[in-house]
C-alpha positions as CSV (number, residue, x, y, z in Angstrom):
1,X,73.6,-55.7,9.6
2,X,71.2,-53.0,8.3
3,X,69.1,-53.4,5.0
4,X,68.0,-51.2,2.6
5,X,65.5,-51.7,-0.6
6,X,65.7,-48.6,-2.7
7,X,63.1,-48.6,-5.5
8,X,63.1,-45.8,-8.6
9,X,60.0,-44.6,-10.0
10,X,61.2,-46.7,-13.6
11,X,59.9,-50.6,-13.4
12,X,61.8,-53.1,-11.9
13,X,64.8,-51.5,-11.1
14,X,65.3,-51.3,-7.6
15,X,68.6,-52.0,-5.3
16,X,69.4,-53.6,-2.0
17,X,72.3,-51.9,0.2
18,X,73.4,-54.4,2.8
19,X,75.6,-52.6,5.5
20,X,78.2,-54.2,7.9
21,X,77.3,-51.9,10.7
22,X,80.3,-53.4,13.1
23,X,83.6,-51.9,12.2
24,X,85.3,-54.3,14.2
25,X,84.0,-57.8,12.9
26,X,82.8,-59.6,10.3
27,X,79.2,-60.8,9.9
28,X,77.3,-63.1,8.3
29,X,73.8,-62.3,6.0
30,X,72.0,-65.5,4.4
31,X,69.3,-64.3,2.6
32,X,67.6,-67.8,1.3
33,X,65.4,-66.5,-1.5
34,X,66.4,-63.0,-3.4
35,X,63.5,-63.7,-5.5
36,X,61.4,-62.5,-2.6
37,X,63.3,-59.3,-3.2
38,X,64.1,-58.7,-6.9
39,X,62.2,-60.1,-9.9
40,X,63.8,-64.0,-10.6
41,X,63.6,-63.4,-14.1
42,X,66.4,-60.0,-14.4
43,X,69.8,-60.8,-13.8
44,X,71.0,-58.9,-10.3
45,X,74.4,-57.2,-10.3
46,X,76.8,-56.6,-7.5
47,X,77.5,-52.6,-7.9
48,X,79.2,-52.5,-4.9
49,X,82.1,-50.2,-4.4
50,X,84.5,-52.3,-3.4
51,X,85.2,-56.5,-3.1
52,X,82.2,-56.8,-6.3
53,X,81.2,-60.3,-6.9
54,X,81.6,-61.7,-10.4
55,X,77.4,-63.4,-9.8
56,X,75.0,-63.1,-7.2
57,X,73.5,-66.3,-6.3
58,X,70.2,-66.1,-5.7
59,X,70.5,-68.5,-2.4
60,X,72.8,-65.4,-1.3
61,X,75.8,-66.3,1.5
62,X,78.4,-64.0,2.3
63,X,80.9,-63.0,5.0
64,X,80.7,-59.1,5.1
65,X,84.0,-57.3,6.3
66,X,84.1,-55.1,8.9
67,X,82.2,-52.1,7.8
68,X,81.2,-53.7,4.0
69,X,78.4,-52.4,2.3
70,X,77.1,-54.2,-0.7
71,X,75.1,-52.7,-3.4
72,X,72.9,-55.7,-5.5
73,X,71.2,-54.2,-8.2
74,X,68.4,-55.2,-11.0
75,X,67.1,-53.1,-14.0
């Protein structure tokens, strides 16, 4: 699993790209805190391109596909 935290030059917006880098199985990410990551007072968004989630928990669980990428975003 690769991460990326992408940042813009506006305040608090900022993304985090999570990458299923096996094409061939699934994988787990539990990330325990996303406040560590985004500000735990904005709302984050799944802009993913495909499979979106309706909320992002902030105790964040999830079984990537093979080859997922998720896109959780906060402005």
């Amino acid at each position: 699993i690769l991460l990326l935290q992408k940042q813009t030059s506006a305040p608090g917006e900022m993304a985090l790209i999570i990458l299923n880098k096996d094409i061939f199985n699934h994988q787990q990410i539990i990330i325990p805190d996303l406040t560590r990551i985004f500000d735990g007072n904005k709302p984050i968004y799944d802009v993913s391109p495909e499979y979106r989630l309706d909320w992002v928990n902030l105790n964040f669980e999830y079984n990537l596909r093979p080859g997922q990428i998720i896109v959780l975003y906060q402005k």
